[in-house]
C-alpha positions as CSV (number, residue, x, y, z in Angstrom):
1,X,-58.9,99.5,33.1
2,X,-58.6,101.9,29.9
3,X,-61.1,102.5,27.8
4,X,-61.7,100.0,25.0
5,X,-59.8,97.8,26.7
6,X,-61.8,94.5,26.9
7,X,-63.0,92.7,30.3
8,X,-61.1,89.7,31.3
9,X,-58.3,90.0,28.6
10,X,-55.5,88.1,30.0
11,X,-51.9,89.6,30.3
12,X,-48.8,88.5,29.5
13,X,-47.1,86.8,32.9
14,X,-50.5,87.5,35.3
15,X,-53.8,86.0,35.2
16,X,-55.4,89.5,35.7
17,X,-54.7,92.7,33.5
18,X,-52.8,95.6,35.2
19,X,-54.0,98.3,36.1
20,X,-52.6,101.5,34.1
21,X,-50.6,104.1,35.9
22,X,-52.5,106.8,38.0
23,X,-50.4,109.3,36.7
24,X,-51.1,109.3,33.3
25,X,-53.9,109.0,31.0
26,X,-55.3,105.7,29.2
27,X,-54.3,106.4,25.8
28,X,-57.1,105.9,22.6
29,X,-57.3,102.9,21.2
30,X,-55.9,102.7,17.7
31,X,-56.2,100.2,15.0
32,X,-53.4,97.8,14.4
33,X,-51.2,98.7,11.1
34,X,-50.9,95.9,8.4
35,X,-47.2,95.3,8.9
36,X,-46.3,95.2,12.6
37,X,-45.0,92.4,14.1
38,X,-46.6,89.5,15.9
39,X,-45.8,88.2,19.3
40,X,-46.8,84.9,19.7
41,X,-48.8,84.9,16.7
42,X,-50.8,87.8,17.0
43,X,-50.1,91.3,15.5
44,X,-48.8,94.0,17.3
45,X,-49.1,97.1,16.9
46,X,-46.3,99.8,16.5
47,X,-44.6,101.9,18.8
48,X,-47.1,104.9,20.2
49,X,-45.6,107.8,20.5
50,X,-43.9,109.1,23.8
51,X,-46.5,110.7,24.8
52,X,-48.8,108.1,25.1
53,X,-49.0,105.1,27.4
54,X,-49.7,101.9,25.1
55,X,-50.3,98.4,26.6
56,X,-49.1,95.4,25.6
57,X,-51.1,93.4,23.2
58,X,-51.2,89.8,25.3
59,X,-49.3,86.7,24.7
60,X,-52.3,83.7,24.0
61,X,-52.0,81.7,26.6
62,X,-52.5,77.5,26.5
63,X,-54.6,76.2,29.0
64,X,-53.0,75.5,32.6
65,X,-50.4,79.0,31.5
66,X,-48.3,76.5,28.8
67,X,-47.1,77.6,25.3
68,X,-49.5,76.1,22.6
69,X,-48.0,72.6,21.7
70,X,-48.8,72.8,18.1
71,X,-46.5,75.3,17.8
72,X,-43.3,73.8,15.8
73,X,-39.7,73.6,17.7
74,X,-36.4,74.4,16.0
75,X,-34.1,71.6,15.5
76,X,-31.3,73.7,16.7
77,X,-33.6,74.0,20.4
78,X,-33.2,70.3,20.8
79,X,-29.7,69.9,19.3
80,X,-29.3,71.9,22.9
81,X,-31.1,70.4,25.3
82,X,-29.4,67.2,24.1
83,X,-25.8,69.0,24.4
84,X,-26.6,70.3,27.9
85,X,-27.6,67.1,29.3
86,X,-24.5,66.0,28.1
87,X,-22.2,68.4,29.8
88,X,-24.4,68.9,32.8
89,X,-23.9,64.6,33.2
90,X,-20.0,65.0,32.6
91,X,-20.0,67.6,34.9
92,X,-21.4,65.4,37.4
93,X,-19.8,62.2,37.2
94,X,-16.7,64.0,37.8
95,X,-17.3,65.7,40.5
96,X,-18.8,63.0,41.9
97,X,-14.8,61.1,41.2
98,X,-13.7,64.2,43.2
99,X,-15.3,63.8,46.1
100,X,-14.5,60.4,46.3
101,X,-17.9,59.4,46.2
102,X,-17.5,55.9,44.0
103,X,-16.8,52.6,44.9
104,X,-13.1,51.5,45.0
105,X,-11.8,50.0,42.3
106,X,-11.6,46.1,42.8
107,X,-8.4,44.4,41.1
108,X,-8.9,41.4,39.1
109,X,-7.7,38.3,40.8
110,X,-5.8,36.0,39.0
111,X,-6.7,32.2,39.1
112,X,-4.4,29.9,41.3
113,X,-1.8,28.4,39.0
114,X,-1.8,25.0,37.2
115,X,-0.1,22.9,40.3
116,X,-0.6,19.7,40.9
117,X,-2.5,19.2,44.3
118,X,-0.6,16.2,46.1
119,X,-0.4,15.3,50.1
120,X,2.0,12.6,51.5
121,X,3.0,11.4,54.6
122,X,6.9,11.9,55.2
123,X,7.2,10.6,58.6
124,X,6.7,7.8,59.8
125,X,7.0,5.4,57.6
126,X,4.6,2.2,56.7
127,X,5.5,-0.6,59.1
128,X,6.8,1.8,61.8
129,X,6.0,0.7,65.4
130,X,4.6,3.5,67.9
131,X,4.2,3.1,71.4
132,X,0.4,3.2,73.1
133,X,0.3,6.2,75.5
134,X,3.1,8.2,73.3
135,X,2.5,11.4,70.9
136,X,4.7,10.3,68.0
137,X,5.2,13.4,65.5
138,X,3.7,13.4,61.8
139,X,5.2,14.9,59.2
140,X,3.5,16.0,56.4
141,X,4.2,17.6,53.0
142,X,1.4,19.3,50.9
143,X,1.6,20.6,47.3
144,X,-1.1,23.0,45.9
145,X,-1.7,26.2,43.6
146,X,-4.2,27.4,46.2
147,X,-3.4,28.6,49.7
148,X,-4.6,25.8,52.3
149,X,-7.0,27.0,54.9
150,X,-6.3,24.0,57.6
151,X,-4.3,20.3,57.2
152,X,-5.9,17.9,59.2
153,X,-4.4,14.2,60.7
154,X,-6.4,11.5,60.9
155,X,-5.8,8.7,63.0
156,X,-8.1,5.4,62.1
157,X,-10.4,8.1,60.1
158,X,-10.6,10.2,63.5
159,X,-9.2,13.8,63.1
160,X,-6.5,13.6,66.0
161,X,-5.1,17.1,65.2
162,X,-5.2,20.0,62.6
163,X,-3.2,23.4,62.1
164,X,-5.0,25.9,60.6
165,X,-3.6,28.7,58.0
166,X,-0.1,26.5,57.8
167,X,3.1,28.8,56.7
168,X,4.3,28.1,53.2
169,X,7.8,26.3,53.0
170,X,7.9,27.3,49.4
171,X,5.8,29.0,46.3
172,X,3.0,26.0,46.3
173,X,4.8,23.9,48.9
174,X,3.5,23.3,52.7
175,X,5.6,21.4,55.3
176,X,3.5,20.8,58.8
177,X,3.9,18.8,61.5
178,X,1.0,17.0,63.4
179,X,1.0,15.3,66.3
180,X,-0.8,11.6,66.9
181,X,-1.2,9.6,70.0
182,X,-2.5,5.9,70.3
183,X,-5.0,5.0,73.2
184,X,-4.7,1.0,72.4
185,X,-2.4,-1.3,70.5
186,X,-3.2,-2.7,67.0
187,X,-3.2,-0.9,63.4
188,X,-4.1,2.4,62.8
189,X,-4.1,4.1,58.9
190,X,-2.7,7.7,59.4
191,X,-4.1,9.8,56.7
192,X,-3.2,13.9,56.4
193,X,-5.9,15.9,54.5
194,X,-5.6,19.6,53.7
195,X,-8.5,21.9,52.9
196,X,-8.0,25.1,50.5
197,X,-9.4,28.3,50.9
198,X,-11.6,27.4,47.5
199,X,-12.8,24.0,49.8
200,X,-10.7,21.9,47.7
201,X,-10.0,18.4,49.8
202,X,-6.2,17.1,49.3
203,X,-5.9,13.7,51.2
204,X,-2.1,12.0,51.0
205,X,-2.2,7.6,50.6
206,X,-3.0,6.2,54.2
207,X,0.3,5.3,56.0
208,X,-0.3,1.8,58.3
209,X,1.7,2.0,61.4
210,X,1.6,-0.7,64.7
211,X,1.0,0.9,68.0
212,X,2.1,-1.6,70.7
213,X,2.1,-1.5,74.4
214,X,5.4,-0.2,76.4
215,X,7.9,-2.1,77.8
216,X,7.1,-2.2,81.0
217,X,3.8,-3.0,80.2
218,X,4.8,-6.2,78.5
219,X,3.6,-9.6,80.9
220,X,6.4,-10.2,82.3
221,X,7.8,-13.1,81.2
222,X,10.9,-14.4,79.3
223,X,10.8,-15.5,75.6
224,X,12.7,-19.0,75.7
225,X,14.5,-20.6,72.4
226,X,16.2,-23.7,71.9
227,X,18.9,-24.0,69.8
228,X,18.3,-26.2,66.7
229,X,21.9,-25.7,65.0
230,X,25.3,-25.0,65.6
231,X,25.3,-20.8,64.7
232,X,27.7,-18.3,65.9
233,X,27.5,-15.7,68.4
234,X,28.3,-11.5,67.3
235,X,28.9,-8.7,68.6
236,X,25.6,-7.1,66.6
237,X,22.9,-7.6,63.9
238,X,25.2,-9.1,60.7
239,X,27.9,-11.0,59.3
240,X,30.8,-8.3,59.2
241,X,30.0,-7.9,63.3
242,X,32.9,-10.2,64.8
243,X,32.2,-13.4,66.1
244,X,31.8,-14.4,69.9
245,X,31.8,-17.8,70.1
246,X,29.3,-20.4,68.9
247,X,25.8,-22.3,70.3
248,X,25.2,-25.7,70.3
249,X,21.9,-27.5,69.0
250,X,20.0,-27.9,72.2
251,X,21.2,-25.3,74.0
252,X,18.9,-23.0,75.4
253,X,18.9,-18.9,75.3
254,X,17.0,-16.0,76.5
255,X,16.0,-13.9,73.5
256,X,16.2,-9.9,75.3
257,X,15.3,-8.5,71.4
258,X,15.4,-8.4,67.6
259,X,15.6,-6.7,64.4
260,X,13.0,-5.3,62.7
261,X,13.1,-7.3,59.7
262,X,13.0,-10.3,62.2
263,X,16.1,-11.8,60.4
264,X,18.7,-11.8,64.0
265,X,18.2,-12.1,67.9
266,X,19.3,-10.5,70.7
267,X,20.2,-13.6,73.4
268,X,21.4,-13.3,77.2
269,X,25.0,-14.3,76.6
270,X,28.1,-11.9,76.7
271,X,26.2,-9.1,77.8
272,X,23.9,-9.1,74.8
273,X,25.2,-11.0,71.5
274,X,23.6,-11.7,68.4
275,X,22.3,-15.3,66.5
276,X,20.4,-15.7,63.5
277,X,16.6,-16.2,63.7
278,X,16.9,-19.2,62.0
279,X,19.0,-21.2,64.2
280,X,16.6,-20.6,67.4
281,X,13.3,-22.7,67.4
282,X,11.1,-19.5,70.0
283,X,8.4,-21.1,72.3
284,X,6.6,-18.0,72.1
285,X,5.6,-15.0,69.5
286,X,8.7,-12.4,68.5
287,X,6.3,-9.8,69.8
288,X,7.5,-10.6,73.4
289,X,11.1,-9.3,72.1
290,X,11.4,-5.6,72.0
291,X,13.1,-4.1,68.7
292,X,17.1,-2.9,69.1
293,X,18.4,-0.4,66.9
294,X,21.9,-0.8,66.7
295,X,24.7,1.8,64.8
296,X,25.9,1.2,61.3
297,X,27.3,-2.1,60.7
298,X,31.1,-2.4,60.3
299,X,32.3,-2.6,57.3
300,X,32.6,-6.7,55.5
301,X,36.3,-7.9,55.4
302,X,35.1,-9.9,51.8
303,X,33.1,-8.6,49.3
304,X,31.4,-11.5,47.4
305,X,31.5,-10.9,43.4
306,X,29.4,-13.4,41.1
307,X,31.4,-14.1,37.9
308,X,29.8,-12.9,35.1
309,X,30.4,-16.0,33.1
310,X,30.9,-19.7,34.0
311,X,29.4,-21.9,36.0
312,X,30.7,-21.5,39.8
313,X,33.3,-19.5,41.5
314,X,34.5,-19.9,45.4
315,X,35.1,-16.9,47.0
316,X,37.0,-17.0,49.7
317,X,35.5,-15.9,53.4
318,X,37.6,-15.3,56.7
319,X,40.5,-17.1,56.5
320,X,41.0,-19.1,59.6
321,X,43.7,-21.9,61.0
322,X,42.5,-25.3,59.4
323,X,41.5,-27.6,62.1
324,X,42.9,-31.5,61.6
325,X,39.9,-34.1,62.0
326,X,37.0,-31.8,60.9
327,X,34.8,-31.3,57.7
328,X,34.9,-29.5,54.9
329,X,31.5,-27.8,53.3
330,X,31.3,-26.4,49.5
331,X,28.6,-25.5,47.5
332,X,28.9,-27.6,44.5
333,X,26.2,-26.8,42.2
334,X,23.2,-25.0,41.4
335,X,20.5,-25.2,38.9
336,X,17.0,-24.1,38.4
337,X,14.2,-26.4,38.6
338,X,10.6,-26.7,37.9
339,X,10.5,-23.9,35.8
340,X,12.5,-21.9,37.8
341,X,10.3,-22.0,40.8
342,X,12.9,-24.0,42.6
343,X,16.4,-23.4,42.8
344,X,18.2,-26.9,44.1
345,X,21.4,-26.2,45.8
346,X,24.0,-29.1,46.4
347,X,26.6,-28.9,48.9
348,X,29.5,-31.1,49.4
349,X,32.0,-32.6,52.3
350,X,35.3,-33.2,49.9
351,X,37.2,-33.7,53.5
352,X,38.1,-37.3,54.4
353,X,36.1,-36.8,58.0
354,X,32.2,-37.3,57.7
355,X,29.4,-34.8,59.6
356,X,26.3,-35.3,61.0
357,X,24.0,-32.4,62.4
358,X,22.3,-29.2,61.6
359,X,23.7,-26.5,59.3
360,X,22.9,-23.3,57.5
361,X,22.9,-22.5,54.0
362,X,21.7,-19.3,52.9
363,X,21.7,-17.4,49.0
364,X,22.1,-14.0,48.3
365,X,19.3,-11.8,47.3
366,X,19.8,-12.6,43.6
367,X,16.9,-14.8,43.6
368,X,13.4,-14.0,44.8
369,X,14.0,-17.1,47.4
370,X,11.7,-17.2,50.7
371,X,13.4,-17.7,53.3
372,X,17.0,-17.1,51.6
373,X,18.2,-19.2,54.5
374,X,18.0,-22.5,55.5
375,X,18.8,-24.6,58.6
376,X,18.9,-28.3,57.6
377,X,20.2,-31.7,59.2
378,X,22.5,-33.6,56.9
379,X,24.4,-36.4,57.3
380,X,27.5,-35.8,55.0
381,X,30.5,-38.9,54.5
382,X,33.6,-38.0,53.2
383,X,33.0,-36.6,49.9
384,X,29.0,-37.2,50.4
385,X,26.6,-34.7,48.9
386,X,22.9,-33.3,50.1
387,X,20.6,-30.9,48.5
388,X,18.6,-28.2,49.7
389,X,15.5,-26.1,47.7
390,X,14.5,-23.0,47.5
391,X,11.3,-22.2,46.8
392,X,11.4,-18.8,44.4
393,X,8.6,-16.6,44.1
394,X,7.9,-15.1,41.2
395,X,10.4,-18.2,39.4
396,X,13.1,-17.2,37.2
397,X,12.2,-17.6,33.5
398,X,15.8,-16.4,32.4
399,X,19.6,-16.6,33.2
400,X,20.4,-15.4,36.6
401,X,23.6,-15.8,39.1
402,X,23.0,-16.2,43.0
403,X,26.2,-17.0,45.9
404,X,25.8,-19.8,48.1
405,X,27.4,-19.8,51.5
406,X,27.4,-22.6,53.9
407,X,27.8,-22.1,57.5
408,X,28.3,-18.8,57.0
409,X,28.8,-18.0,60.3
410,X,31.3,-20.1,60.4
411,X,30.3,-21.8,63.9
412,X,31.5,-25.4,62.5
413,X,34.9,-26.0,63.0
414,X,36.5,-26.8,59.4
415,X,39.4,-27.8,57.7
416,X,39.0,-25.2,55.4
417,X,36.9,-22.1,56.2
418,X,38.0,-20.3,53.1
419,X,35.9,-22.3,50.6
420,X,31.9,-21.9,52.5
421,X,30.5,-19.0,49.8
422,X,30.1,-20.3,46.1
423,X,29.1,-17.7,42.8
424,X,27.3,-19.7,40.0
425,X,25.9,-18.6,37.1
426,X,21.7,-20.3,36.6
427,X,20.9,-21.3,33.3
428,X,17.8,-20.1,32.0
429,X,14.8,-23.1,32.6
430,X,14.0,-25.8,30.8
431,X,10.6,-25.2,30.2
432,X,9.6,-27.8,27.6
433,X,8.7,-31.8,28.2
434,X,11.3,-34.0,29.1
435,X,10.2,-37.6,27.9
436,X,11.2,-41.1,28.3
437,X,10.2,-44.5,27.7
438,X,9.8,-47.7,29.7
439,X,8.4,-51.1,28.0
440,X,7.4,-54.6,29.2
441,X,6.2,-57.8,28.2
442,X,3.2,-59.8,29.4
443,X,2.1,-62.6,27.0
444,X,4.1,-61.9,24.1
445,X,2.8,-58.5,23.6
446,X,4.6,-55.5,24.1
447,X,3.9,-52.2,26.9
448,X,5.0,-49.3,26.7
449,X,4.8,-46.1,28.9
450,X,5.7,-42.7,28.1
451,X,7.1,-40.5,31.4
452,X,7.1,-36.4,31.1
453,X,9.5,-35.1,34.1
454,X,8.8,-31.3,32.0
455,X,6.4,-29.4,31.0
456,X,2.9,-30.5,29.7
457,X,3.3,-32.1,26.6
458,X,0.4,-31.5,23.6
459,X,1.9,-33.0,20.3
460,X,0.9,-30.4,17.3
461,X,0.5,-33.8,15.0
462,X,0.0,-37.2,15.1
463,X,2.8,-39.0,17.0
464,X,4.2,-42.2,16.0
465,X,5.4,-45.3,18.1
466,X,7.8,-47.9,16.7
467,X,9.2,-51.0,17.4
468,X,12.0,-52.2,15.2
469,X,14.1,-55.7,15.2
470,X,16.1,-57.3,12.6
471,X,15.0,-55.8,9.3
472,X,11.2,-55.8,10.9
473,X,9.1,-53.2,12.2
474,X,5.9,-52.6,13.7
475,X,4.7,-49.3,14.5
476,X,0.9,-47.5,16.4
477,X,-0.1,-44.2,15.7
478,X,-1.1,-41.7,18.4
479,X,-3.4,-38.9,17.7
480,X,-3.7,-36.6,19.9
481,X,-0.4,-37.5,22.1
482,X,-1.2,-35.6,26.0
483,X,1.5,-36.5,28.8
484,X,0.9,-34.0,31.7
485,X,4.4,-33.2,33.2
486,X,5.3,-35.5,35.7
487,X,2.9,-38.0,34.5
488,X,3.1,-40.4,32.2
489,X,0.6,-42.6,29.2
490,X,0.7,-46.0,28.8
491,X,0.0,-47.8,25.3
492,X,-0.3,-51.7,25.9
493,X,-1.1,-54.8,23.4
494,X,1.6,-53.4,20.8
495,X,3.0,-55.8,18.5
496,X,6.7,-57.7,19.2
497,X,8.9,-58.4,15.9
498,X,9.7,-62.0,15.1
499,X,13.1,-61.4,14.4
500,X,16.2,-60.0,15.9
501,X,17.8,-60.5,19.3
502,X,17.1,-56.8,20.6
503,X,14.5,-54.4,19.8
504,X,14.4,-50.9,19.9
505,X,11.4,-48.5,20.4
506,X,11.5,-45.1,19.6
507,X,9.0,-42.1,20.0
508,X,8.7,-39.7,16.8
509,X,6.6,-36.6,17.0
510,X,6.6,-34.6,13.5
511,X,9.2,-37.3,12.4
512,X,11.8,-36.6,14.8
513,X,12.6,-39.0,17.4
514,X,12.0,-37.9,20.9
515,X,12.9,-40.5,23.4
516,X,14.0,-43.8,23.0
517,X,14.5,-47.5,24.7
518,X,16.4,-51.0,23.9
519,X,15.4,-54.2,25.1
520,X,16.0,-57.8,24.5
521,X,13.4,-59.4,21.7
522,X,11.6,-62.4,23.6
523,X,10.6,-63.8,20.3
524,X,14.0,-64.5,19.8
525,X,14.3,-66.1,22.9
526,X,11.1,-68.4,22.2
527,X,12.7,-69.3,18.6
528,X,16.3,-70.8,20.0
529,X,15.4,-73.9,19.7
530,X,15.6,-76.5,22.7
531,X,17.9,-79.6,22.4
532,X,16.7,-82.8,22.4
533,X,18.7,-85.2,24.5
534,X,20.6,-88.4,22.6
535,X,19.4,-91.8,24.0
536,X,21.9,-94.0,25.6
537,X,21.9,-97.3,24.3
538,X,20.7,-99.9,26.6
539,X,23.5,-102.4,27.3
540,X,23.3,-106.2,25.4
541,X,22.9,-108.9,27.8
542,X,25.1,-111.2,27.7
C-alpha cells in the first residue's frame, strides 16, 4: 500500500485496493487543487506528472456495490431505455413472424344464410297402400341454410333408417332417399327429420300410409256381390272405356279388384270387366279386393258443357239405334232445397212404355254431393216423374250449375239414348220463411194456423191477423210472431164477421201482407133464412 494511503479505502471496480506496481515508487501524497474535477462527487486531483505514479481517487460506493439512488437521472437516460424497449420488442415480434412461430391465422366464418328450414315427404303420398314384409322407398326433400349432419326416417315415431352427411342437390337444397319396411298391417305416420351440423331439428308433416298384408296372404276366400241394378259392363275403370254388355239385378259376380277411390269393380266376367260400385250390394269388406292400376283412360267421345245461362240443356251421349217398346229417361229439373243442403233431381219417362226397376243417376262434381251417384228403384208410367236427393255438404248458398245423367251407362235399353245427361243452371236458395195459412170453424169461432216450409221466422214488429167480410173486419194482434220453419202456430177463438158470403184472412207483418186464405163465411150461412112451409087447407066435408 503507499504511503498515506489510508487502510481499507475501497477502489473503484474491487472491494480491496490494489497493490501499486513493484517497479516503481509510491508517489507523495499531495493535496487536492481547488478546481479539479470530481468523479462521482468527490474532487479529483489533477494529472501528476509522468514521472510519478498517482492512484485513483475512488468512486463512493452504495451499499451492496450500487450507485447512490439519490443521485438525480437525466430525462434524456430514460427517454432511452423507453426507446430501446421499444425496438428491442419490434425486433422480437418479428422475428418471432419469421420463424413461423405464431398461431395461424383463423378466417372469420360467415353465418349460414337466411333460408327457410323446411322438410317434406315427396314419396309416397298420404293414403298410399304399402305391402307388410316390403321396403317401399321414401323420398325426401330438405331445405336449410346450414349443412345437415344426418336425415333420419321415422316409421310410427321409430327411426327405421338415416343417411348421414347427405350430398347437396342444390345451394340449400337436399334430396335423399330412405328406405321403410312394415312388420304388420295397419297405419303408420312416416315422418323424415334432418339434424344440422349447428343441432338444429328439421322434421317434414307426418305422411299416413296403410301397410296391408300380401296377396297371397289374403284368407282365401271370394268377395261375392249381388247385383242390385241393371249397370253396364267395360272394358276398364270409366265411362269413355267401351261397354261389354250389361248385369241384371240379382245377378251374382265375383269381385277380383277395385279402384282406389273405391268408385268401380273388377268382376269375373269377360276375362276381367268393370261395373260401378254402386250397382253391386258386396257381402263382405272391399279390403278383400286387391287395388288394379289400369293405363290412362281413353279419351270421352262427348264432352258435357253446362250452359252458362238458362235453366237446362240436354246434351247428347252415345248415340245408339232407338229400340221400339222401351223407355225413355230425362232429367227434367233441378233445384236447390233446404237451404241448399239438398239438391232434388226429377227425372222423367216422356215414352209411351212405362218401367219399373232399379236405375242410376249420378251428378257431376259441380256440387259438393255425397255419394254423386245414386241407384234407386222407380216405377215410372208413361210420362211419370220420380225424384231423387242429394245430400250436399257444405250446401250451396249461391247460384251454381251441375249435369244430370241417367243411366249413364246406358245398360237400359231405350228409345232414345241420346237424351240421359241434362245441364241446369241452380238458382241461388231461398233462404227466407215461406208462410201459409189454413183456418177452421168450431162453434162459430174462427182458427187459424200459420205453416213456415222456410226458414225460421222472427217478425221484427208486431204482426197483424185479419179477417175481413162484407164491409166488416175483425182483426188480433201478434207480438212477438215465432214460426220455426217447418212448423207452424196456431191462433184459435178469433172473431167471424156477420156479414158477407166469403171471408178472407190475411197475415200482415210491417203492413205488408204475407200469406193469405179465402173461405166461405158461416154466419152467412146461419143468416139465410129457412122457409116455412104453407099449410094445406083441410078439405070441407060435405
Amino acid at each position: 500500500m503507499p504511503p498515506g494511503a489510508p487502510d481499507g479505502e475501497p477502489l473503484i471496480g474491487g472491494d480491496a485496493p490494489l497493490p501499486p506496481p513493484p517497479s516503481l515508487p509510491a508517489p507523495p501524497r499531495r493535496p487536492l487543487e481547488p478546481d479539479a474535477p470530481v468523479i462521482g462527487g468527490a474532487p479529483v486531483a489533477p494529472e501528476p506528472p509522468s514521472w510519478a505514479y498517482r492512484r485513483p481517487a475512488p468512486v463512493p460506493l452504495t451499499p451492496r456495490g450500487r450507485r447512490d439512488e439519490g443521485a438525480p437521472r437525466s430525462p434524456v437516460f430514460y427517454l432511452g431505455v423507453l426507446l430501446a424497449l421499444a425496438i428491442a420488442g419490434t425486433l422480437v415480434f418479428l422475428l418471432f413472424q419469421l420463424l413461423g412461430g405464431g398461431e395461424e391465422a383463423v378466417e372469420p366464418v360467415a353465418p349460414p344464410p337466411d333460408v327457410p328450414a323446411e322438410a317434406r315427404i315427396d314419396s309416397p303420398n298420404a293414403g298410399d297402400r304399402m305391402t307388410v314384409g316390403q321396403e317401399r322407398t321414401v323420398v325426401a326433400s330438405i331445405v336449410s341454410g346450414e349443412a345437415l349432419a344426418r336425415v333420419e326416417l321415422l316409421v310410427g315415431g321409430i327411426v327405421a333408417d338415416q343417411r348421414f352427411g347427405p350430398e347437396r342437390s342444390g345451394e340449400n337444397e337436399w334430396s335423399v332417399a330412405l328406405a321403410a319396411g312394415f312388420a304388420a298391417a295397419g297405419e303408420y305416420d312416416l315422418v323424415v327429420r334432418a339434424i344440422t351440423i349447428g343441432g338444429e331439428e328439421i322434421a317434414s308433416e307426418p305422411v299416413r300410409v296403410l301397410a296391408e298384408a300380401p296377396v297371397e296372404a289374403t284368407p282365401a276366400r271370394a268377395l261375392r256381390g249381388a247385383v242390385v241394378a241393371v249397370a253396364g259392363l267395360r272394358t276398364g275403370p270409366g265411362e269413355t272405356y267401351g261397354q261389354a254388355g250389361t248385369l241384371e239385378p240379382g245377378d251374382t259376380v265375383t269381385v277380383t279388384g277395385r279402384t282406389r277411390d273405391l268408385v268401380w269393380l273388377e268382376v269375373e266376367r269377360g276375362g276381367g270387366l268393370w261395373v260401378r260400385r254402386d250397382a253391386v250390394t258386396l257381402d263382405g269388406s272391399l279390403d278383400l279386393a286387391p287395388v288394379r292400376e289400369t293405363g290412362p283412360a281413353p279419351t270421352s267421345p262427348a264432352t258435357l258443357t253446362p250452359e252458362p245461362t238458362g235453366t237446362s240443356t240436354a246434351t247428347p251421349t252415345a248415340s245408339a239405334t232407338p229400340t221400339s217398346g222401351a223407355p225413355d229417361f230425362i232429367a227434367v229439373n233441378a233445384v236447390l232445397a233446404d237451404g241448399g243442403a239438398v239438391l232434388r233431381v226429377t227425372i222423367s219417362n216422356p215414352s209411351t212404355n212405362p218401367f219399373a226397376g232399379s236405375i242410376v243417376v249420378g251428378v257431376s262434381d259441380d256440387v259438393p254431393a255425397n255419394p254423386s251417384e245414386q241407384v234407386i228403384n222407380v216405377s215410372l208410367p208413361p210420362n211419370g216423374t220420380a225424384d231423387i236427393e242429394f245430400a250436399l255438404d257444405p250446401p250451396l248458398t249461391a247460384q251454381a250449375s251441375v249435369n244430370v245423367t241417367v243411366d249413364p251407362d246406358n245398360a237400359i235399353a231405350e228409345s232414345n239414348e241420346d237424351n240421359n245427361a241434362t245441364s241446369f243452371v241452380l238458382a241461388a236458395p231461398d233462404t227466407g220463411a215461406r208462410l201459409s195459412l189454413a183456418a177452421g170453424i168450431s162453434g162459430g169461432l174462427l182458427t187459424v194456423t200459420i205453416s213456415n216450409e222456410g226458414a225460421t221466422l222472427v217478425a221484427p214488429t208486431d204482426a197483424l191477423l185479419t179477417v175481413t167480410g162484407a164491409g166488416e173486419t175483425v182483426s188480433r194482434t201478434i207480438s212477438p210472431l215465432v214460426v220455426a220453419g217447418g212448423g207452424g202456430a196456431t191462433f184459435d177463438d178469433l172473431s167471424v164477421p156477420r156479414t158477407g158470403a166469403a171471408i178472407t184472412i190475411r197475415l200482415l207483418i210491417e203492413g205488408v201482407e204475407v200469406a193469405s186464405v179465402e173461405m166461405p163465411n158461416p154466419n152467412a150461412a146461419a143468416s139465410t133464412p129457412t122457409p116455412t112451409p104453407t099449410p094445406t087447407p083441410a078439405p070441407a066435408e060435405g
